[in-house]
Phi, psi and omega in degrees: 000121163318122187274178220267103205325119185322315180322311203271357187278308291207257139000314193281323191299303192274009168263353174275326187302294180326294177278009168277326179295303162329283150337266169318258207340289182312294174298337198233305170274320186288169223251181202261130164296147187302322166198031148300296185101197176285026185286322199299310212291003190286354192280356184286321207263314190333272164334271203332307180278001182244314179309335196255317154300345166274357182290304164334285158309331156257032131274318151332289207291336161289312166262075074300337194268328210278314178321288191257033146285006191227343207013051135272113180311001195268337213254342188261342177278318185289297188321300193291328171323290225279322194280322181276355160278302157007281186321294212266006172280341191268327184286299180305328182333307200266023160244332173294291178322337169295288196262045155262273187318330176303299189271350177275321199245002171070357133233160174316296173244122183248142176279063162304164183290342199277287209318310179290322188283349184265357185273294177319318196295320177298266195339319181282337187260006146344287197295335154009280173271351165252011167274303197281010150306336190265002191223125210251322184283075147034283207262317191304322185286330152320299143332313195271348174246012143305317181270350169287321170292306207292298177304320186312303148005287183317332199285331194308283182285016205257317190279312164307322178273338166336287168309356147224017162245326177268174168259132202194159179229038157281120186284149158252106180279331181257084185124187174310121193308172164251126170304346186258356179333089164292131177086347160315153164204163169284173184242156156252184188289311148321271183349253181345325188275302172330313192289315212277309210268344165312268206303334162303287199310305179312330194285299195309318174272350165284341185261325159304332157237038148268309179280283183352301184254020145298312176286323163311291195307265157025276194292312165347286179288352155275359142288317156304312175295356163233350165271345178294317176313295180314323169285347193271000000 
């Protein structure tokens, strides 16, 4: 195994540094919503991790459209990285928002339209990973998950505008409110530094463990490739 390149060493150290500063910044510095209480602060990590997880997803759906102009596996190895952090940033997204939602809305869960289209979104790239599990032939399964990313994709912006195409009482803190909103608040300038150095950090540890499991996959597919040898 190939040792693991300083940049990246070098990167694993400042995205734990980001998020311990991060950390504080949410809990510590920025100042108690008025009348949220400390509950508001789960909205920093909330916000952070939905971002990046969708940031993901639609990058699976770019290297998807470039695999199949190139039919390179290197591009279905990216592709999967990127779905499988995705995956699992997105799933905290929709547990922070859970124990967001208990003292503000008095339940866990509402089918408001943000919860249900980011919930279909999880679900779709879930199913993802139990399709292409059924397809044992390399380039097929690459096909097929290109084109699984790339249509998966649309759930993306479908899931970001919801709260502004429907009446929902998912708040929008960054534009315009929803009159039926529960739980909007305005930032004071702490917020906003908390809110702004959240959406770095989280940008920064997604890209640290984007390479990170980009070199795990690598090594993946040269072990498939000698098991494939072996078999034949």
């Amino acid at each position: 195994m190939q040792p693991k390149p300083k940049a990246l060493l070098a990167l694993d150290a400042v995205s734990f540094i980001l998020l311990g500063i991060s950390t504080y910044l949410a809990l510590v510095y920025a100042p108690t919503e008025a009348i949220m209480g400390d509950v508001q602060r789960v909205f920093y990590f909330h916000v952070a991790t939905a971002w990046v997880g969708m940031l993901g997803f639609v990058a699976a759906g770019v290297t998807g459209i470039v695999y199949l102009r190139t039919q390179n596996l290197k591009w279905d190895i990216v592709e999967i990285a990127a779905v499988e952090i995705s995956l699992v940033f997105f799933f905290i997204t929709i547990v922070l928002g859970s124990i967001w939602a208990r003292p503000v809305w008095n339940t866990w869960w509402t089918w408001d339209p943000r919860l249900t289209t980011a919930a279909i979104t999880e679900l779709i790239y879930i199913a993802y990973f139990m399709l292409r599990q059924g397809i044992e032939d390399p380039d097929r399964r690459a096909r097929f998950g290109a084109v699984y990313t790339l249509v998966g994709a649309v759930s993306v912006p479908i899931t970001f505008m919801a709260i502004r195409l429907f009446r929902t009482i998912h708040p929008v803190v960054i534009g315009t409110q929803s009159a039926a909103a529960q739980g909007g608040f305005a930032m004071t300038g702490g917020m906003k530094v908390a809110f702004f150095f959240a959406l770095f950090a989280f940008t920064v540890i997604f890209i640290d463990l984007f390479w990170n499991r980009i070199r795990m996959g690598n090594l993946a597919a040269k072990v498939e490739q000698l098991r494939l040898k072996l078999s034949q």
